[in-house]
N, C-alpha and C positions, 0 to 999 in steps of 0.2 A: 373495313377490316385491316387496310393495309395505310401506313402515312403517307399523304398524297397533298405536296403542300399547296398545288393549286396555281401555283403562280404558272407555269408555261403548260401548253396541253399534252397530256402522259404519251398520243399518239406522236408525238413530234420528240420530245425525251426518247421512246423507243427508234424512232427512226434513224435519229444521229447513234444513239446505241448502238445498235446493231451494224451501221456502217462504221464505228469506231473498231469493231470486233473483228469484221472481215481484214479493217488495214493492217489488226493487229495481229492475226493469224498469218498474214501474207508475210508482214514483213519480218517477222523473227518464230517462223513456225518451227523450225528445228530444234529450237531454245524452249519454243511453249513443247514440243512435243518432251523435251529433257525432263522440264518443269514438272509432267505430268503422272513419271515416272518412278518407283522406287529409288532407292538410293544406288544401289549394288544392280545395274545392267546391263548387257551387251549392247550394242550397235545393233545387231539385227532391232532389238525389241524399239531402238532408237529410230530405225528405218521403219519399223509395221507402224508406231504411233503416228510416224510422219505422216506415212497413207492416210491414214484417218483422218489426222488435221486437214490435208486438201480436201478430202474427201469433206469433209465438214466446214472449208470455206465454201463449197457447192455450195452446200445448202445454208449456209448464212447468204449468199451474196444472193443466190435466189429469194431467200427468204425478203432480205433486204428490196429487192424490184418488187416485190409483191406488197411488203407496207408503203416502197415509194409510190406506187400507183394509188392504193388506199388511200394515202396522204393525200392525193392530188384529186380523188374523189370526196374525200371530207367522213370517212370511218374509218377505225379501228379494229384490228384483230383481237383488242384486250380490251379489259373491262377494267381493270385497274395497274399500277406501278412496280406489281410484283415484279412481272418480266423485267421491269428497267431493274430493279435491284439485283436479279439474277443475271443479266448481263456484263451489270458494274463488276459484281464479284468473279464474273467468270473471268472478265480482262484483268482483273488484279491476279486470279488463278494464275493464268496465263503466261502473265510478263511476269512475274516473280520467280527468281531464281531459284530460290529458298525450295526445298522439298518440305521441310516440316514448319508447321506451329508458324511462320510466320504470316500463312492466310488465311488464318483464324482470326488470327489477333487481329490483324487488318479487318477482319469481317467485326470483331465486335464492338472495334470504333466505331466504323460506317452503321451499325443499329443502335450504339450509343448516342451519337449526334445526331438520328435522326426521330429519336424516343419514341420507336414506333411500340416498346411494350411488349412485342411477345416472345416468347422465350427463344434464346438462342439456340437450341439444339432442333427444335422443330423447323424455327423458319431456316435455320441452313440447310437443311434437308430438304425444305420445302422448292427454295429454291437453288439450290444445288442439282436433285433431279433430274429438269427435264433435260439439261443438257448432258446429261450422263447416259440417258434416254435414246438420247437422240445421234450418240456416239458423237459429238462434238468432243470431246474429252474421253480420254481415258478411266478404266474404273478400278486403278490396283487397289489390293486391300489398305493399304498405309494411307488412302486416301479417301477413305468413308467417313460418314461422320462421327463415328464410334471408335474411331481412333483416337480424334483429338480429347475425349474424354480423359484420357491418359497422361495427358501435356498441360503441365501447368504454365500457363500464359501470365502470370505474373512478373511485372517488371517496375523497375521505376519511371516515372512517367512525368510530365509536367506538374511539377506541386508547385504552389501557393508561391517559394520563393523564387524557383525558375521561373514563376511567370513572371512576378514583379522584378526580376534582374532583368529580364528581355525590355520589357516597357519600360524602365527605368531609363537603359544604357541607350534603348532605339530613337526614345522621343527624347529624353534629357542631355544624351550626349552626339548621337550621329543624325538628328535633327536638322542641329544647328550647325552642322557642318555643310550639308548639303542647300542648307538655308541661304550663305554666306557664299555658296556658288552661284545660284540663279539669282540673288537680289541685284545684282549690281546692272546686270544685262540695261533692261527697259530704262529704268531713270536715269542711264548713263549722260544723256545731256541737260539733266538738271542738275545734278552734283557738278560738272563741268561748268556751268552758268554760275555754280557757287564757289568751287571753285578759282576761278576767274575773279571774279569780285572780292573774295577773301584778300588773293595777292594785291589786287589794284588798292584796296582799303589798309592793307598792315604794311605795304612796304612799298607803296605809290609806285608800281611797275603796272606793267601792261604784257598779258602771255600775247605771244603770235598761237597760229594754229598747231605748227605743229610742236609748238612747246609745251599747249595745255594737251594736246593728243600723247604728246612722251609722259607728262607729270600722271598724266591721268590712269593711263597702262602700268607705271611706276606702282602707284597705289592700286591698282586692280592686283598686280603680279606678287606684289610682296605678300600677300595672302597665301601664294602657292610655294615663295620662299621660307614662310616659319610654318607651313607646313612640313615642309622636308627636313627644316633644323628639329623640328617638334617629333618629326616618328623615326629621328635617330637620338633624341633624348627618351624616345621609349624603353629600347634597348636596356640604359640603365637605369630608370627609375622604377622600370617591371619586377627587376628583382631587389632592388633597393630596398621600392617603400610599400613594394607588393601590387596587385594587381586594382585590387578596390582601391590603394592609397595613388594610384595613377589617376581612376578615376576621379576623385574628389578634386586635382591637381588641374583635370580638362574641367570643371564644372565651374573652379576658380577663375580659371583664365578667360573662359567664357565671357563671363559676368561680368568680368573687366576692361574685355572688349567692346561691352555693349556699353557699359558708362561712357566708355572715348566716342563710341558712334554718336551716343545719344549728347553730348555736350561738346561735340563739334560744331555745329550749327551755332548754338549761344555764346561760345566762345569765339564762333569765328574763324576759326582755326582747323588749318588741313593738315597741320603735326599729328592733331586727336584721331584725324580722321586716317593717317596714316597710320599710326602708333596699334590704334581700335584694329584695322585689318593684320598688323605682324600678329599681334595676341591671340584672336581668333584665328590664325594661321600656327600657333606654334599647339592651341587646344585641338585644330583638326589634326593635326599629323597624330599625337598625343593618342588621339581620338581611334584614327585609323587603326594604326598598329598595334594598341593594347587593347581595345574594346573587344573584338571579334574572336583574339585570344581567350580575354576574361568569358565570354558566353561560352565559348565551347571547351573549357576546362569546368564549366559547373555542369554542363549536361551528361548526361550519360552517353553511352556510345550510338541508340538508334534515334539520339532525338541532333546530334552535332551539325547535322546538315542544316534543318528548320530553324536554330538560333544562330548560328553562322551567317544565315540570309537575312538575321534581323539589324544586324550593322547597313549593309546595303537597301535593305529597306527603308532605314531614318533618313539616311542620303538621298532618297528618290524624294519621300514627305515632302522633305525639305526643301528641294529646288521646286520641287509645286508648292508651295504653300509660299516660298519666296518668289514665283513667276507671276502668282495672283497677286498678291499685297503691295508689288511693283509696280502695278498697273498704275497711268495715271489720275484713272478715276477715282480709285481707293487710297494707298499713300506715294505713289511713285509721282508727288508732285512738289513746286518750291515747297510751299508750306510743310509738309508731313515726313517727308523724306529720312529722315534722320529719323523720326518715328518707323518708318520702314527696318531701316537697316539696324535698330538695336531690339526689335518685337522677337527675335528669338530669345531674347532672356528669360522669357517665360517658360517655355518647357525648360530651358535649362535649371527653375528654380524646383522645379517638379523633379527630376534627377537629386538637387541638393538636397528634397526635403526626405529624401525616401533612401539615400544611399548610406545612411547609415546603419539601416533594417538589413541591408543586401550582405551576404557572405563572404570573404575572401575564399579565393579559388581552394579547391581542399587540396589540389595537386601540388601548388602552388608551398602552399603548409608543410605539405608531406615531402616532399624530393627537396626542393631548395631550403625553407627554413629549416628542417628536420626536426619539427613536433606532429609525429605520429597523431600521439594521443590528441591534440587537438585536432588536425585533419580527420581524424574517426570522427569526433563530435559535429566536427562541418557539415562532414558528409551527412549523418545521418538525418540531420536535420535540415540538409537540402534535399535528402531525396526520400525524409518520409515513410521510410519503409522499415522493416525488422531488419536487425542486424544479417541476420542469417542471408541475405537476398542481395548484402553489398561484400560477401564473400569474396567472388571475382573482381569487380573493384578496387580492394582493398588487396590482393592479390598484385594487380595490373602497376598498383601506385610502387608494389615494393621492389618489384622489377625495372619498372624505370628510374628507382633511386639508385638501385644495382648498377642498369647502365650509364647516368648520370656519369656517379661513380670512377668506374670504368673509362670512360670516354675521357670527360674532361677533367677530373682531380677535383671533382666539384665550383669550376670555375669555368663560366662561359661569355665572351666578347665578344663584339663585332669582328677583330681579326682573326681571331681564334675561329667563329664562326667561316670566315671568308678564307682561311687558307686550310680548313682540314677536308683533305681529297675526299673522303666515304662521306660528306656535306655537297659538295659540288654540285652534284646532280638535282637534288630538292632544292637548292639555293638558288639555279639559273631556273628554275620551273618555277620558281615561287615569283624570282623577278620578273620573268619576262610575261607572265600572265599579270601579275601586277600593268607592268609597262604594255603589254599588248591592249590593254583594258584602255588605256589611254590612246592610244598608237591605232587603235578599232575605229577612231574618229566620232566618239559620240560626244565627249564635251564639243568638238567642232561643229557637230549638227546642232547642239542646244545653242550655243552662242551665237550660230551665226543662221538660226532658223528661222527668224521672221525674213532674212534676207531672203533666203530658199523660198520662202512661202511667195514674197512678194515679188519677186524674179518669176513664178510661177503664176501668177496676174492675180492675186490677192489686195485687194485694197491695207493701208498700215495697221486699220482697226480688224480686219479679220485676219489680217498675219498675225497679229498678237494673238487672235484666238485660238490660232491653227498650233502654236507653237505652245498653249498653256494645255492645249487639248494633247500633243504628243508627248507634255508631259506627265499626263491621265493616264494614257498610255503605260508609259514608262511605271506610274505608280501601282499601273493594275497587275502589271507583269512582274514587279517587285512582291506582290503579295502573293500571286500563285506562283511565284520562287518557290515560296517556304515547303508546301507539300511536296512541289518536284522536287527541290533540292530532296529532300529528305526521304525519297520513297523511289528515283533513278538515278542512276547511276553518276558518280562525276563526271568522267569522261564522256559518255555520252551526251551529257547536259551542254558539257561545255564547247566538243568538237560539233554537237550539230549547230548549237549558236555561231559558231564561229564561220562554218560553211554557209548559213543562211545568210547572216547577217554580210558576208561577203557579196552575197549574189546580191543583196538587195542595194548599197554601197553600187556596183556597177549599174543595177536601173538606174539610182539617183542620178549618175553623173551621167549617162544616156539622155534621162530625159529634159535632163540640164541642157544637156549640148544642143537638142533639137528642138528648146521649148517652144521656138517662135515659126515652127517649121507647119506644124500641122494645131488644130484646135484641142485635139484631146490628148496631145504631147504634155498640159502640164498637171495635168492628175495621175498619170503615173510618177512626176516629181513627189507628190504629196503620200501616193503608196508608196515609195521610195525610203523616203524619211519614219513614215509611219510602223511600216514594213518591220525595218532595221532596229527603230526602239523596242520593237515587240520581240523580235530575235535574239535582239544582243538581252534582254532581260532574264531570255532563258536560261542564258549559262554565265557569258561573260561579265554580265552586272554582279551577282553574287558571290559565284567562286571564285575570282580569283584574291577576297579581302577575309575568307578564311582557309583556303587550303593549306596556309602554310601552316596552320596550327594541328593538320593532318597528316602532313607531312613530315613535321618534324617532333624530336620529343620533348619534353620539360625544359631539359637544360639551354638547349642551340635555339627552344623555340620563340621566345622576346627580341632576339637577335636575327633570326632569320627574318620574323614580322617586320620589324623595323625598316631593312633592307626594303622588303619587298614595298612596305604603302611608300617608303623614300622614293624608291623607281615610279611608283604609281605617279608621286606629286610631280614626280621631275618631268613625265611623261606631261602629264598635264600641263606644265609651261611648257614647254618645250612645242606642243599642239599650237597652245594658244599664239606664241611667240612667232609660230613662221605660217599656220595656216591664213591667213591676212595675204602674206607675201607669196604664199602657192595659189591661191585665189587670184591673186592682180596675173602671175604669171603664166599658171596652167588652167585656167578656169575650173570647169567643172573636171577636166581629166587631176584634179589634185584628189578627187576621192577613188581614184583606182588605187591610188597610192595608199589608200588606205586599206583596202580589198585587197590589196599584195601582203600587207604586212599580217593580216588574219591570214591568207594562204599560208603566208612560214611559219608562224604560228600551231596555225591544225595543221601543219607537219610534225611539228617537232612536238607537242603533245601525244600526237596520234602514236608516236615512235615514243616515247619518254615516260607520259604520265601514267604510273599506277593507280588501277581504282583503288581507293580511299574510302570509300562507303562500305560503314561497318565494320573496319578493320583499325585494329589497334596500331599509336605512330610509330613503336615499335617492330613491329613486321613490316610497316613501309621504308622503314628507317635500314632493315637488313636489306629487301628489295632494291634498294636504290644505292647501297654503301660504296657498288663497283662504277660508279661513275656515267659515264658514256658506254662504260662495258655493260652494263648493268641490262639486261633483259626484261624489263617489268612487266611485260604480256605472255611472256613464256617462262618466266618463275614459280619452280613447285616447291613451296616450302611445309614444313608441319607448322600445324596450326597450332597454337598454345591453351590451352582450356578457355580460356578467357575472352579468346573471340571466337567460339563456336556458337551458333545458333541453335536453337532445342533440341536435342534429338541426334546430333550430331555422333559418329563414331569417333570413337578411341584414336582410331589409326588414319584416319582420314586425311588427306593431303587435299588443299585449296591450291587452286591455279587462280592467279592474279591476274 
């Protein structure tokens, strides 16, 4: 009767369910108890509901000992996955803020993607129920299921072109950036052998050690150099040649990187091979700072988060897909090498062949170029839907050409950006999450992780395994980005990553310190490492390469990006450049150093960052205009038509 796909056993689904629901009652029950609630209520009715929710972790958490033991005996209280379904939807109940229409609509995905076929108003009722039953939940009328009859759940959603601009931009363009990070790692001393032999062959010299160690750094680092010239040439080619004609500019410069890689080798020559990494250094920056823009100016406002993670996404691909093919049993050997390092030209050719299909951004159209009526045409035909239903949309675009307008005379720069005070505040948030993303020590854990692994008594061949497996890791946490980004909150996302991925940062360098101390001292090194790419994925890998397109509006927002992936790059040499020399110096205590700098960090967010989820850049943009005076957790402002959710009142005031 019910979809039940088979693959793990529905009693062990319920188990973790149900203990997923007790964490989740416990830890934000005040919030689910709000959640639960009509719009318009006192505190008392806010304190009776709370009773209840303890009252109903009882009996979850009891519930919960009773299928543990069942589990450990080998039966089940259920007979089929209802119950898991009704659990899922109860924690979505639960954790969502939203009073109306928005856990419906969540409920008709989750029975969309899972085609189980029976009607939605039945089975939400079905399994709605028993926990309504059971006073786990409250029963106001606003929250039957004969209300939502009432609510139309219509929105624009992933069409046809949003999906191919995501795949397009993720695999054709931030690919091959993240590509061009991890390849160099493992064959490091074969390109050095060649290297070497290049000079002794064209110009009868002979490198010492640490000459070919300096030439060789030179050509790894210049990569991170036309990065940062490249994502402050975003700035003006964003509004120039527009944001698709940015694109075609990274897919160019690509392609021409991979030529110089690919006929280095035949020619002989480490100019190519130097030349091949500026080029693909000036398309990543390129890359960074305009791509994550371009995705979240074509989404709509509930999908920004989900396309925003798919920049950071290609980046993860990419250094796995470049950590494998480096291997030296695959291409990371004399022979193939230069076959290694120009193999991302292929997705990059999958980008070229499709990016002429893709849309220029319609915001983009509308506030800077100022062709309305084109922008309408964009829109409509990225988002698929009847005019009537891009009202607010269309709305939203004529306001932020208003304050464009207003603000800048219609003209926005880097210094313009960098010295208007009501900017200040989004500008060092935008940087310093940029820069802390770097400053977090995760490129220092990829680059220097087989060392980790094998300092941890790893043989070389299973340090390499350890270090392509953390970054599976990293790619798996990249992809369940997309729904958390899009479905929790920023802030949340990002200060819990930051606090975890701290604590784990101090295991690592704990277990570092004392590895030869005790036998089972170096698999905590290995959860350490492992630990921390799983944490930092949460928040810190994704958000911080688009929030600034949340943060700021139309005009400031090419220019703010720019800044912030600039600090990213710089951040990144800067890593690369001295942690070597904090390693010879502070051993393992160089990654507390890293664990301080997330501390101030999830300070200054904690105090600074306004939620951004679901809120338009202008309300963040008044939020933040006072600076350091600025309030953004105790800001009541009115809300503008345009960012209300269903159901919403007239006069309703949102606290940020």
């Amino acid at each position: 009767m019910y979809y039940n796909s088979r693959l793990i056993p529905a009693r062990f689904l319920i188990l973790i369910s149900h203990f997923t629901i007790c964490v989740t009652l416990l830890w934000n029950s005040k919030e689910s108890a709000r959640s639960c609630l009509p719009e318009r209520v006192s505190e008392y009715s806010i304190l009776s509901l709370h009773t209840q929710l303890v009252a109903g972790l009882s009996v979850a958490i009891a519930l919960l000992c009773f299928e543990m033991l069942a589990f450990l005996l080998g039966f089940t209280m259920f007979n089929d996955n209802s119950t898991l379904l009704c659990i899922l939807f109860m924690i979505i109940h639960l954790s969502s803020r939203s009073v109306y229409g928005v856990n419906i609509k969540i409920f008709h995905l989750i029975v969309r993607f899972l085609n189980t076929g029976f009607q939605i108003q039945k089975c939400y009722f079905h399994l709605y129920e028993p926990y309504l039953e059971s006073n786990l939940i409250n029963k106001p009328y606003s929250q039957t299921p004969f209300f939502f009859k009432e609510i139309s759940v219509e929105r624009p959603g992933w069409t046809r072109l949003l999906v191919l601009a995501g795949i397009s931009t993720c695999l054709g363009l931030s690919l091959p950036v993240g590509y061009n990070i991890g390849v160099v790692n493992t064959p490091a001393t074969v390109i050095k052998a060649f290297i070497n032999e290049s000079v002794y062959t064209r110009y009868d010299s002979s490198l010492s050690f640490n000459e070919l160690e300096f030439l060789w750094s030179l050509i790894v680092s210049i990569f991170l150099v036309g990065a940062a010239v490249g994502s402050l040439g975003g700035s003006v080619l964003a509004d120039r040649i527009g944001r698709k004609g940015v694109l075609r500019v990274c897919a160019g410069l690509a392609i021409a990187a991979a030529v110089f890689f690919f006929g280095s080798k035949p020619a002989n020559s480490i100019e190519m091979l130097a030349i091949g990494r500026l080029l693909a250094g000036f398309s990543a920056g390129l890359t960074t700072s305009v791509a994550p823009m371009y995705l979240t100016e074509l989404a709509p406002l509930h999908l920004k988060g989900a396309t925003g993670a798919l920049c950071p996404l290609g980046l993860t691909v990419g250094v796995l897909i470049g950590q494998i093919l480096s291997m030296y049993e695959i291409l990371g050997n004399p022979e193939y090498w230069y076959y290694c390092l120009s193999f991302f030209c292929l997705p990059v050719f999958l980008c070229g062949a499709t990016i002429h299909l893709l849309p220029e951004s319609p915001k983009y159209v509308f506030v800077i170029k100022k062709q309305p009526q084109v922008a309408l045409r964009l829109l409509r035909k990225l988002r698929d839907v009847s005019e009537e239903l891009l009202q607010d949309e269309i709305e939203e675009l004529k306001i932020e050409e208003d304050d464009n307008k207003r603000c800048a005379g219609d003209s926005w720069n880097l210094v313009k950006v960098m010295t208007d005070r009501t900017l200040m505040l989004p500008l060092l948030l935008v940087c310093a999450l940029q820069a802390g993303q770097q400053f977090s020590g995760i490129n220092a854990v990829f680059y220097y992780s087989s060392k980790i692994f094998r300092a941890a008594g790893l043989s070389v061949s299973a340090s390499e395994l350890a270090t392509i497996g953390a970054g599976c890791c990293n790619f798996v946490m990249a992809v369940l980005s997309i729904p958390i980004i899009n479905n929790i909150n920023r802030r949340t996302c990002a200060l819990s990553s930051m606090a975890s991925s701290a604590f784990f940062l101090v295991l690592l360098g704990i277990a570092i310190m004392f590895i030869d101390s005790y036998t089972w001292v170096p698999y905590f090194s290995i959860i350490g490492v492992l630990g921390f790419v799983i944490c930092y994925g949460l928040g810190m890998g994704p958000i911080p390469y688009f929030i600034g397109s949340e943060l700021f509006e139309v005009g400031p927002r090419p220019s703010a990006m720019a800044l912030g992936s600039m600090c990213n790059w710089a951040g990144n040499f800067v890593v690369g450049l001295l942690f070597p020399t904090m390693q010879d110096y502070l051993g393992p205590s160089s990654f507390f150093i890293f664990a301080a700098f997330l501390v101030a960090l999830f300070i200054f967010v904690k105090l600074y960052l306004p939620e951004t989820r679901g809120r338009d850049a202008s309300i963040i943009a008044e939020i933040c205009s006072n600076g350091f005076a600025s309030k953004p957790l105790k800001t009541r402002i009115n809300v503008p038509h345009r960012a209300r959710e269903v159901g919403d009142n007239e006069d309703e005031k949102l606290e940020i």
